[in-house]
Every structure is written in C-alpha cells, then in structure tokens.
C-alpha positions, 0 to 999 in steps of 0.5 A: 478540473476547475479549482473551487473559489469561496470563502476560507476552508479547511482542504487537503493537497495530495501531489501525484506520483511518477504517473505525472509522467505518463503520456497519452494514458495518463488519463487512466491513471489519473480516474483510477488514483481518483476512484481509490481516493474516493473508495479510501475515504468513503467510510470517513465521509463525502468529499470532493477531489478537484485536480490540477496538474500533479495535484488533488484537492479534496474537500469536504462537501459539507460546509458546516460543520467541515469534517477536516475542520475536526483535528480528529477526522483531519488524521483518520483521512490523511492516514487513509490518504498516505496508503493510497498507492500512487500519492506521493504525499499529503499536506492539510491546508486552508483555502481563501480568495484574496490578495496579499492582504488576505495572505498575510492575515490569514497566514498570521493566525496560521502561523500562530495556530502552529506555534500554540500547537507545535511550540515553534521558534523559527521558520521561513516562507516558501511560495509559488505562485502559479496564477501569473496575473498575481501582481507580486512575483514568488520571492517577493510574496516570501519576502513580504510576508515574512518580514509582517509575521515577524513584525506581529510575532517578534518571538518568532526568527527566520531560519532558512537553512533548518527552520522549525516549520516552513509556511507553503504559500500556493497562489493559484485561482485561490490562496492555499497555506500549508505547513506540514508534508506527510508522505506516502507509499507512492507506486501506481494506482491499485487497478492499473496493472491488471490483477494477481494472485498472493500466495498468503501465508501466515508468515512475514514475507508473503503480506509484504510481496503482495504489498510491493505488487498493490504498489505497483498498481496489481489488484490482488486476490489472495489463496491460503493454504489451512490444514486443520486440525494440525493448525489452528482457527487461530492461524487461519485468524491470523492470515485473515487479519493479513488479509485486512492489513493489506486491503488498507492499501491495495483495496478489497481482496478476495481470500480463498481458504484451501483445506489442505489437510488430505492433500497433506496427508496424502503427500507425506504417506507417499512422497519421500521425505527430502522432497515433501517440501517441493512436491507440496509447493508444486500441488499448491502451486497448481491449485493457485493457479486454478483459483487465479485463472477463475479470477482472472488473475494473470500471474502468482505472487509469493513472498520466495527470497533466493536462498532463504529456506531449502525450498527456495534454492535456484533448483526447488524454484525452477521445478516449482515453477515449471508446473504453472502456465502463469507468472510467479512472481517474487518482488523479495527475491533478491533482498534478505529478511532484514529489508523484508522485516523494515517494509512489513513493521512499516506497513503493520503487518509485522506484528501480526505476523509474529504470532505464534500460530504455524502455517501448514507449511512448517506443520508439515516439513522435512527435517533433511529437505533435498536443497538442490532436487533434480527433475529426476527427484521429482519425477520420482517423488511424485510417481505414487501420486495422483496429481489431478486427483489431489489437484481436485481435491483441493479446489473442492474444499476452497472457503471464499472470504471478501476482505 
C-alpha cells in the first residue's frame, strides 16, 4: 500500500517479523498480521495500517483530536501492539512532508519534548533515507542535523557509542521521527498455522505452552479438566482468567470446561493406585481429542516437561500418547521449570498461576505413582474400566466459555 502525505501526525511504526522472509505466501501472512492488528486495536479505536515492505504504519483515522495524540491511549495501543504475534517491534512516531528545513524544525521541538520528559543529556542521529530522489544522502541528513540541534540546544552532546537517546530519521514519501524501540513477542501471526487444542490447567506450564504455540501462529482453543466439589469455583476462576491472559496474544479462545468429577471417581475405585495418574491422562486425552477433532483442531498441546513429574516420565508419555490419533504437542519439553517460570512472569500469567487453588489433577493423585508403566500395567490397570463409557461421560458434561 500507498504511504499517506499531509500535514504533522502522531503514527505508530511496527516492523515485521521473519514472515519478511517468506516467498510466494507472504501474502498470507501479511493480511492475517494485519487483521490481528486490527482485531488488537478494535476496542481502543479505529486506525488505519499502510504497509511498506517489512513495516506497518498505523494511524488513527480521526484527525481531531488524534487518539495517539493522548500520552494515555499512546500506551494502551502499543501495549496491545507488542502482543501481536508476529511484530517485532514498535516504535510512535511524528509524520510530516517537507525537506531538511521541516527535519530539523520539527526534530528540534522533538528533541526538546524527550529532554523535558526523559531528562536527556546526550544523543545521536540515525537516518535512513529510502526515497532516492532526496537531495541529501543518510550521513549527511545525521551530520546535518545533528550539528543544528546542537547549535539550538547546547545543553545537550553527542555520544555515538551509548547515547541517551537515538533520534530515528526515516525519509520515504513522508518525513517520519522516532526515538523509542519496544519490543515485542515476534513469532508468526495467530491464524496461519491452523489450530490446536491446550490442554489447560490451572498450573504454571500449561498457559505457557499454549503461549509458545499462538507464537508460532496456532489459533488455540482450550479443555479444562474440574472436578467439583473436590476443587473449587475458584479454580475454575482461575483457569478462566488463564484463559484471558492468553487470549491478549493468541486472539479469541473457546475454553471447554469438562466436569470431571464421575470420571475421577469411577478411576480411582477401579484402577490401581500406582497407575491412577497415567489411566487418568489417558481418559483426559481421549475426551481432548474428541473436543478438538469437533474444533477442527488438528493436534493437542500440553505443558509436559521430560522428567518434571512421574507422569512425565519417557514411558507414561509414550502410553499417554499412543491412545490420540492426533499430535501432542510439547513446545516445554526439553526446558526446566525455571525457563517456564521467566516466560510465564513475562507473559502475566505467572501470578495467577500461583494461586492456591488445585486442579483435579493433584486433587486426585497417587502417593507412590508408577514412574516407568509398562503396556502390560496399563493393560491391567484399565481391565475393570469401560473406556467408552467414561469417554461419553465426559464429553457429555462439556461447559463452553468464549474467552
């Protein structure tokens, strides 16, 4: 698209991520990073997104009064733009036509704006100038304009090694000034990478696997295991609120709450207590995938780490596996509970994750849990059982919840 010319405006600059480097379907990409954009921003206001190249440029549509204009909505919108999958980074700018003469008047009262905010004392200038018929060339623009900012504001000196600030000069149709990078998630746009099922608990590793999957563009819809009244509303709560932490980056989720609380009871009276944790994972796993084939989601996710707990043991994952027609995925399945831990305190989940309120999963689990089961364990473990039967009982209790 087209970049807009008229008069100074506040705009945003979002560079794209590695889908830059994609061939003939970075079309693709390209209109699904632009929809999230959009579907990001929707509650804060309208915009438009011209793009060029690697970059977007987004703009409110209303002239007056600007909504990027407001320090306050200027936050809310580059926080909602740092969590879109995809974007590697942010940065607000000012947008005018002109010259050098308009460069360095307007990057003048820039300029001054940061110091009056920020308190700078040094700086430098980094330009780029993409429209070649510009008379001056990128290190002449630096050169020029640094040497009339510091003739207008001699309080201020250059540092080119670890400067305070850095003023970005972009010469393209327009004139566009920046000073600040934020960074984002970067990762694939949510959408192109077809859709998955987390298997969500209330715990740390869960909401962090489905995280790392959004960020390698999986739409995700979510099943969550309650067993009331051996846990509580607030559990479910908690999983919910999950649920809308991550919906902040990987768009809206469907949450399926399974009442699992028969299915429980029925295991723990008839599977022997060293296998209750994998004959459990097993029922949870064939009503996972029934939910998700329903979704048309193409694989499961879940927060196992090889080795964490006994029933993510090499031998418990192979016979919890081996009962789904579908993928498993396990993006967490190398990496300890520290690495987990940074991503999910990073994301905002982490807190929410700590609160006191237990999953069915440790309501409901073994004191001396076989650590290595054979299929022979499992054959024999689930010889009392009626699969299908508790399979169906499952599925027919399913709460949905639109996150």
């Amino acid at each position: 698209m087209e970049e807009r010319t008229g008069t100074i405006s506040n705009v945003i600059l979002a560079r794209i991520g590695e889908i830059a480097l994609k061939g003939l379907n970075r079309g693709r990409f390209e209109h699904q990073l632009i929809s999230n954009v959009k579907i990001a921003l929707r509650d804060i206001g309208t915009f438009s997104i011209f793009q060029n190249q690697s970059r977007l440029w987004i703009e409110d549509i209303a002239d007056i009064p600007s909504l990027l204009a407001d320090d306050f909505t200027m936050t809310k919108v580059l926080d909602a733009l740092t969590k879109v999958f995809g974007l590697v980074s942010v940065s607000p700018a000012v947008r005018f036509p002109g010259g050098m003469k308009e460069i360095i008047n307007h990057s003048l009262s820039f300029v001054r704006d940061e110091m009056n905010r920020e308190g700078h004392k040094t700086f430098k200038v980094d330009a780029k100038r993409g429209n070649k018929q510009f008379p001056l060339r990128s290190p002449e623009i630096c050169t020029e304009l640094g040497k009339e900012i510091l003739d207008a504001i001699p309080e201020l000196s250059v540092d080119v090694h670890n400067p305070d600030f850095v003023l970005f000069v972009e010469v393209r149709d327009d004139i566009y000034i920046y000073s600040k990078i934020i960074y984002g998630h970067r990762g694939l746009p949510v959408g192109t990478s077809g859709k998955g099922m987390l298997m969500l608990s209330g715990g740390i590793d869960s909401p962090v696997a489905g995280y790392m999957m959004a960020s390698r563009g999986m739409k995700l819809n979510a099943v969550y295991f309650h067993a009331h009244p051996y846990t509580s509303d607030r559990a479910k709560e908690k999983v919910i609120r999950l649920a809308q932490i991550l919906r902040e980056y990987a768009g809206e989720i469907g949450l399926y709450v399974v009442n699992f609380t028969d299915v429980q009871l029925e295991l723990f009276r008839n599977s022997p207590q060293d296998m209750l944790t994998v004959t459990m994972r097993r029922i949870m796993i064939r009503i996972a995938q029934s939910i998700a084939v329903k979704c048309d989601c193409k694989a499961l996710i879940t927060g196992d780490s090889l080795g964490q707990v006994a029933s993510q043991t090499l031998e418990a994952l192979v016979l919890t596996d081996e009962v789904s027609t579908i993928p498993v995925f396990r993006p967490l399945i190398g990496q300890d509970k520290e690495y987990t831990t940074q991503i999910a305190r990073r994301i905002g989940t982490y807190e929410t994750s700590i609160l006191p309120f237990e999953d069915c999963c440790t309501v409901f689990v073994a004191k001396h849990p076989q650590t290595r089961p054979k299929k022979n364990h499992i054959i024999f473990a689930e010889k009392n059982l009626d699969i299908e039967q508790l399979v169906q009982k499952g599925l027919e209790s399913v709460e949905h919840i639109r996150i």
